[in-house]
C-alpha positions, 0 to 999 in steps of 0.5 A, spaced: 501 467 500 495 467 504 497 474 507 498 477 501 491 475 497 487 477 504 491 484 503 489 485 496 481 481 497 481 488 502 484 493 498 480 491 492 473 491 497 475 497 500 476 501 492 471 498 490 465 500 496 468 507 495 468 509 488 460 506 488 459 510 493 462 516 490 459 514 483 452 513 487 453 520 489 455 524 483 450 529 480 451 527 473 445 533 471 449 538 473 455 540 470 457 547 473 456 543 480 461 538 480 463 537 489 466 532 489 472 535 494 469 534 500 467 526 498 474 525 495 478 527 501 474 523 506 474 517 500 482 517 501 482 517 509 479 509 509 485 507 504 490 510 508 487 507 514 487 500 510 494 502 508 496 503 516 494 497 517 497 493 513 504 496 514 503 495 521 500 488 520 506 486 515 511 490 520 509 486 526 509 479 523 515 479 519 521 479 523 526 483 519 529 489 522 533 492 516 535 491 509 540 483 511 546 488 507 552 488 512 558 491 511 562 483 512 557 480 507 559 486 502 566 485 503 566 477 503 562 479 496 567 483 493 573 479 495 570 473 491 567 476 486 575 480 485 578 473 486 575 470 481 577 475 476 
């Protein structure tokens, strides 16, 4: 629980600092100059850094290496459900 909120806190910083600084930016008295491109490409590369990150973090401190489905789960599954049939 901690871990998830401390992710969200991180994200919800990293979208907030971003969009002032693109909101602080922008030239809102010119309206055939809108220039934006540049600054939302590197507004991106922050957010996925942060989502590198939090991959990495979640990968390294889970210890899941697939999904837990198993083809003798599966079959046990399948045999009592049809038992019970």
């Amino acid at each position: 629980m901690l871990i998830g909120v401390l992710v969200s806190l991180a994200w919800a910083g990293v979208a907030t600092a971003l969009a002032y600084l693109l909101f602080r930016r922008r030239d809102f008295t010119n309206l055939a100059y809108d220039g934006s491109g540049r600054r939302v490409a590197l507004a991106v590369l922050p957010l996925a850094v942060l989502l590198a990150v939090t991959v990495a973090v979640v990968a390294g401190s889970t210890g899941a290496t697939g999904s837990g489905i198993e083809q003798d789960k599966v079959q046990r599954s399948v045999a009592t459900a049809f038992a019970h049939l």
